[in-house]
C-alpha positions, 0 to 999 in steps of 0.5 A: 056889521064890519064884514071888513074886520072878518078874518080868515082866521075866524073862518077856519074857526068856524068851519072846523067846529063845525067839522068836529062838533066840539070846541075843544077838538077843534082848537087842537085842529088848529093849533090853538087853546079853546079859550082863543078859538072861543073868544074869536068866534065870539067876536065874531058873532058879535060882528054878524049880529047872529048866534053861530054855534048851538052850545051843548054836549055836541055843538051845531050850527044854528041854521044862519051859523049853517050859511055861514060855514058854507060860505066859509068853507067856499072863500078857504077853498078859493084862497087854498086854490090861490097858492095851489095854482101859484104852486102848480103852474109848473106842477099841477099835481102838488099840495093837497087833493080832497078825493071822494070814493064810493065804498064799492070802488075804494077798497079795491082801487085805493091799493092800487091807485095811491101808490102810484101817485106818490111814486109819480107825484110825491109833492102830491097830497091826497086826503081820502073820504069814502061816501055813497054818491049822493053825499059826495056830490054834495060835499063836492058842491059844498067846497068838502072835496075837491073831486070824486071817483064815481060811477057815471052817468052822474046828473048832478047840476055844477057837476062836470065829469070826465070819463076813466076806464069801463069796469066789467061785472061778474056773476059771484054764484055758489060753488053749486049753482047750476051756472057755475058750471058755464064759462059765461054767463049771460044777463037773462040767465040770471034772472031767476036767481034770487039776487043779493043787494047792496042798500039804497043808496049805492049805484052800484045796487040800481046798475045789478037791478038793471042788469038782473032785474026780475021783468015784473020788478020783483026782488027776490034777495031784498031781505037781505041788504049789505052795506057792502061788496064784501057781505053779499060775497059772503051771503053768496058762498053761504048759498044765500043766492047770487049777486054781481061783483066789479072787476075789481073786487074779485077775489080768488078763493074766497067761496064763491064761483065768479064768471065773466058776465055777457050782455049790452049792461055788464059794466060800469064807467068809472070817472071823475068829477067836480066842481064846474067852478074848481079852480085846478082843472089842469091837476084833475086833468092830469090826474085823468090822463094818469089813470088812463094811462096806467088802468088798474088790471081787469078793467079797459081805459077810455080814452078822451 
């Protein structure tokens, strides 16, 4: 094995394989015909001693293929990391910026969040994936993503994050529900209501337990699991029950009846996290200071 005739070349082969599932596709990612992309990962597997890729109508890596393209994806970050820094000594806001979101923050964030940031910094690149959290953090310590807007507290190990603005709930009740017709309501004052849910997985669905949540632990609107914010407002101005929105995801004239929600629980943090290790440090620090800055309308920045 001559790990010194590894190229990283090589490497971007595999990782992008292993990104599409397919050879032919991940040719044309690099910009290269399939039968170059195919003999240099041939070769390359020629010099590790091991088969990479599972070959079949949708290719995989084989379990030491799998190490590999972790360690792979690690050694392009730290170079891409290499001219980031060279780049942004100056600027740390330039070049590409893999940004995480969870679903019930990006469709009401992202309009507002991305155009600002190429006004203020259009040297800056960012390219958007959307997961629950869960994934995210671990696309975050596998080199996918270089930061992630989350809800916090996040315990993950190797996972820093710093805190951007509070972002208050909302009770999101049909138009004749005997809340409707309050200014406020109050966390005990919803708890017996049948409470319409996110799925497992979504933070923000364990954050409405906590808020709402039947003392006994029953569960009232648990039939009904949403993939998202959207759905459950439709199921509440259904009559179908009633449910917690975020600040930002409130929508005017959209069949349900939304009121401030009260209590020591009636909220989220909003931060960002990365990498312990992430090499541009000062871009997300920049970053952080932006959005605190200039806070989206309808939520309160936390200053640090």
């Amino acid at each position: 094995m001559d790990l010194t005739a590894v190229t990283l070349t090589e490497l971007r082969y595999v990782v992008a394989i292993a990104e599409t599932g397919h050879f032919g596709r991940a040719a044309a990612h690099c910009h290269v015909t399939q039968p170059t992309l195919s003999a240099q990962v041939r070769k390359l597997e020629d010099n590790l001693g091991v088969r990479l890729f599972e070959r079949g109508k949708r290719v995989r890596p084989t379990p030491a293929g799998e190490r590999v393209v972790e360690r792979a994806r690690a050694m392009l970050a730290e170079l891409e990391a290499l001219g980031d820094v060279a780049r942004g000594h100056a600027e740390p806001l330039v070049g590409p910026l893999r940004l995480g979101i969870i679903p019930t923050l990006g469709p009401y964030l992202l309009p507002w969040l991305l155009p600002r940031l190429a006004d203020a910094f259009p040297k800056l690149r960012p390219v958007v994936r959307e997961g629950l959290t869960a994934t995210l953090v671990d696309d975050l310590l596998a080199h996918r993503l270089d930061a992630g807007l989350l809800a916090l507290p996040l315990e993950a190990p190797g996972i820093v994050a710093t805190p951007l603005f509070r972002e208050p709930f909302w009770a999101a009740l049909p138009p004749g529900h005997a809340l409707a017709g309050r200014r406020r309501v109050r966390e005990a004052d919803l708890a017996g209501s049948r409470l319409l849910l996110l799925d497992e997985g979504h933070c923000l669905r364990d954050q409405a337990l906590a808020v709402c949540g039947d003392a006994d632990g029953r569960r009232d609107g648990d039939d009904f699991r949403a993939t998202s914010l959207e759905t459950l407002r439709h199921l509440v101005a259904a009559d179908l029950g009633v449910t917690l929105l975020p600040a930002l995801a409130l929508r005017a004239h959209d069949g349900t009846v939304t009121r401030p929600l009260a209590g020591a629980h009636a909220g989220r943090t909003i931060g960002l996290a990365w990498r312990r290790s992430f090499p541009r440090a000062d871009a997300l620090d920049a970053l952080a200071t932006f959005v605190r800055t200039t806070p989206p309308p309808g939520v309160r920045a936390i200053r640090v």
